[in-house]
Phi, psi and omega in degrees: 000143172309134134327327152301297210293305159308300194292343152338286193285331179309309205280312160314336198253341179286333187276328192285306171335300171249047112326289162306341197258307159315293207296118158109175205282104188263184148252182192237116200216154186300304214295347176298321163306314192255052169262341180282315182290333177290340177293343181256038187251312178311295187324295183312336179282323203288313209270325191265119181253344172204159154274100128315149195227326183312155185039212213270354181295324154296346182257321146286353166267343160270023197253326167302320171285004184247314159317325203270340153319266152014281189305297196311303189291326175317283197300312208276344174264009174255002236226013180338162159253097152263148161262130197281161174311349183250012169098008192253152201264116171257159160255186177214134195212139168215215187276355179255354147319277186311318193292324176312298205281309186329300205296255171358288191316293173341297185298316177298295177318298196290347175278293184298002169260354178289330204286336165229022158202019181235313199233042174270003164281294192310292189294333166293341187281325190279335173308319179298303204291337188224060166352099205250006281254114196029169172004288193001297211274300194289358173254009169256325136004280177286332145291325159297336150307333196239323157301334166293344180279332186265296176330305203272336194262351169277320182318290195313331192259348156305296170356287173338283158323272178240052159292308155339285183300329214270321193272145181340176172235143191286136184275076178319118201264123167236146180304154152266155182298143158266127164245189230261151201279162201248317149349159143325145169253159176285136169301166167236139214276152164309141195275102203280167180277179195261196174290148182275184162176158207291163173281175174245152188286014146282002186258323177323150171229138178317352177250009173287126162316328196203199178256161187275168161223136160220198204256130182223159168244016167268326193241125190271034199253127192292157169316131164321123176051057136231000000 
């Protein structure tokens, strides 16, 4: 199989994994953890069939386990850990979470399709020149680039996980209520009346003999004959 075609397949069956596994408000659990690492456990059975070790081949294959590092924290940083009401840790995975793995992913695919029909005189010059020895090493390259990327990103969301559960849980301090009296409410005492005080003499009426009197809380002038 092609370096294309592996990095295809690897890289495609790793995003729908953990997409599926991620994307919207999840919890967080061992068997969740480790269903990304066994998918890519498959890959490394199907696809790595030998270690080359000549020349310079451990040293591109660990620079694929250093990229895929790389890749792993990027991607764990579109990823929170919140605690949920009942103290247990979820993530929240949304569209730049998904564009994160899309982009990445993308790029390992696009490269093996540059290796075999856009810059493949140049890579064959460069393998000859940094002994290099065939395929092999660049399809062990790119699986390993896609378990460290899925490996550094369950560390982080383990970590993650359980430093959250571990720190305290915050108490929400609430005032207390006065309550309210259970009783009957008290009457309000009746207003005693005020002081009289004379009308002014525009107020007078024409069929009056004198001036009126009425009730005033403005005038200290006593009733007449009380």
């Amino acid at each position: 199989m092609s370096q294309f075609a592996i990095a295809l397949v690897a890289s495609v069956s790793i995003l729908t994994v953990i997409l599926a596994t991620d994307l919207g408000y999840r919890k967080v659990t061992g068997m969740r953890i480790l269903r990304s690492v066994l998918a890519v456990g498959v890959i490394i059975v199907i696809f790595v069939h030998s270690l080359p070790t000549a020349g310079n081949s451990v040293q591109l294959q660990l620079a694929g386990v250093a990229l895929g590092i790389v890749f792993g924290l990027v991607v764990a940083a579109f990823l929170p850990v919140e605690r949920a009401t009942d103290g247990t840790a979820h993530t929240r995975a949304g569209l730049a979470y998904a564009l994160a793995w899309a982009v990445l992913s993308g790029g390992r695919v696009l490269f093996a399709y540059g290796a075999e029909h856009w810059f493949t005189e140049d890579l064959v010059r460069f393998s000859i020149e940094h002994q290099i020895p065939g395929g092999d090493v660049y399809a062990n390259a790119f699986v390993f680039l896609s378990l460290a990327m899925v490996l550094t990103r369950s560390a982080v969301l383990l970590i993650r996980s359980r430093k959250l559960q571990e720190a305290p849980v915050p108490v929400s301090v609430q005032k207390p209520r006065t309550p309210r009296p259970t009783g009957p409410a008290p009457r309000r005492r009746a207003t005693p009346p005020g002081p009289w005080r004379r009308t002014t003499p525009a107020a007078f009426s024409k069929a009056s003999d004198g001036p009126s009197w009425t009730r005033s809380m403005t005038s200290p002038w006593p009733r007449p004959g009380l």
